[in-house]
Structure formats: structure tokens, C-alpha cells
N, C-alpha and C positions, 0 to 999 in steps of 0.2 A: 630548342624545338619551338616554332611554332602553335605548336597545341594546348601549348601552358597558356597562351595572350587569348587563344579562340573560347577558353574556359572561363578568363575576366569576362567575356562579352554576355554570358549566361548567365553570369553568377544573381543577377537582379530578379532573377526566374526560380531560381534553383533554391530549394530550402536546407539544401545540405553544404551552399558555398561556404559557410562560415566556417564549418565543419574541414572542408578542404584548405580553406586560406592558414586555418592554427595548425594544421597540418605542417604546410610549407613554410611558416614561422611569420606570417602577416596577419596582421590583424583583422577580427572582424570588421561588418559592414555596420554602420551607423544604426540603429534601433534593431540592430540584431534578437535573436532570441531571446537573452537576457542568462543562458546558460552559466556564465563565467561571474554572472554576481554570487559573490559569498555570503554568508548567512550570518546576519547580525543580532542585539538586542531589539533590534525594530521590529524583528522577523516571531518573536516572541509571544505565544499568545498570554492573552490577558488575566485568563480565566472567566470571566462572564462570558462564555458562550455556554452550548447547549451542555453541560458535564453532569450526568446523572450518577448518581448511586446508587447500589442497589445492596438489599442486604444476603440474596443468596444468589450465588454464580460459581460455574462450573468452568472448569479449564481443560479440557485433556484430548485427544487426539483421539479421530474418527476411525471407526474401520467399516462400519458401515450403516446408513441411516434409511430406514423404511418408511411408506404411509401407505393406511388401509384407512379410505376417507377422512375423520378428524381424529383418528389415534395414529399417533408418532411413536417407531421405536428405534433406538439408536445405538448401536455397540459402540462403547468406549471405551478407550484406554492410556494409562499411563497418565494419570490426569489428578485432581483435586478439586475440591467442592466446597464451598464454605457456605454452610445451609444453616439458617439460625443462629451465626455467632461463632458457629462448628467446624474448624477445617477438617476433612477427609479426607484422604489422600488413597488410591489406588490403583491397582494395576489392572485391573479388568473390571468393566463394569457394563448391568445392560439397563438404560433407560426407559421410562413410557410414560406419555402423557398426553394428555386430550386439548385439543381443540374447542370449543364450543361456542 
């Protein structure tokens, strides 16, 4: 067919040509997306970036989260807490805390 050559004339335009050429088993275009690079030791972070700690934090799944000006209340579930040193662990739980 014809329509596959009218498609090359596009591809220069097109952000999906690359896309279509690994399709038909051709190579991408030169500075293409960078999609097909694999992930190496380089790719690595260092650790010196922003990584904070904290010493209490909660985990658990939302069912649903309120505010009435600067009081938060929040239903949780199926989650875990480690408050003080303290793991917690539970299945239902209702939160609240203020803003100020």
C-alpha cells in the first residue's frame, strides 16, 4: 500500500511515530523519547536529597475525609500507626485534628 510511505512523510510531526515504527519492527527516530532506555546504577538515587523522618505516621485507607474551617476529620481504615515508637494496627478508625 501506498499509505504506509504517506505515514514516513509525517512522522517528523507526529509524537506517536516512534510508537508506530516499533510497531512495524523499525527503529525509532534519532533523539527520540528516550522510552526504550533501561534503568541502570546511574539511574540511582544518592540519598542526599530532601528524605525526612518522621517519628509518628499513619498508613491506612480512606473512606472518607471532612473540614469544618480548621478542624479535619477523617474515617479510616485497615491501616497502622506508629505514634511514639508505638505500632497500632486497625481496622477502623475516626481521626481529628486542627489546623491553626
Amino acid at each position: 500500500d501506498d499509505d504506509d510511505d504517506d505515514d514516513d512523510d509525517d512522522d517528523d510531526d507526529d509524537p506517536l511515530a516512534d510508537r508506530r515504527k516499533r510497531r512495524r519492527g523499525e527503529p525509532p527516530a534519532a533523539g527520540g523519547t528516550g522510552e526504550d532506555e533501561e534503568l541502570n546504577s546511574d539511574d540511582d538515587s544518592d540519598g542526599s536529597g530532601d528524605e525526612r523522618t518522621y517519628d509518628n505516621i499513619v498508613l491506612a485507607q480512606y473512606e472518607s475525609v471532612r473540614r469544618n474551617r480548621n478542624k479535619w476529620i477523617a474515617k479510616l481504615r485497615s491501616g497502622i500507626a506508629r505514634l511514639n515508637g508505638v505500632d497500632y494496627v486497625f481496622t477502623t478508625c475516626t481521626a481529628e485534628w486542627e489546623y491553626t
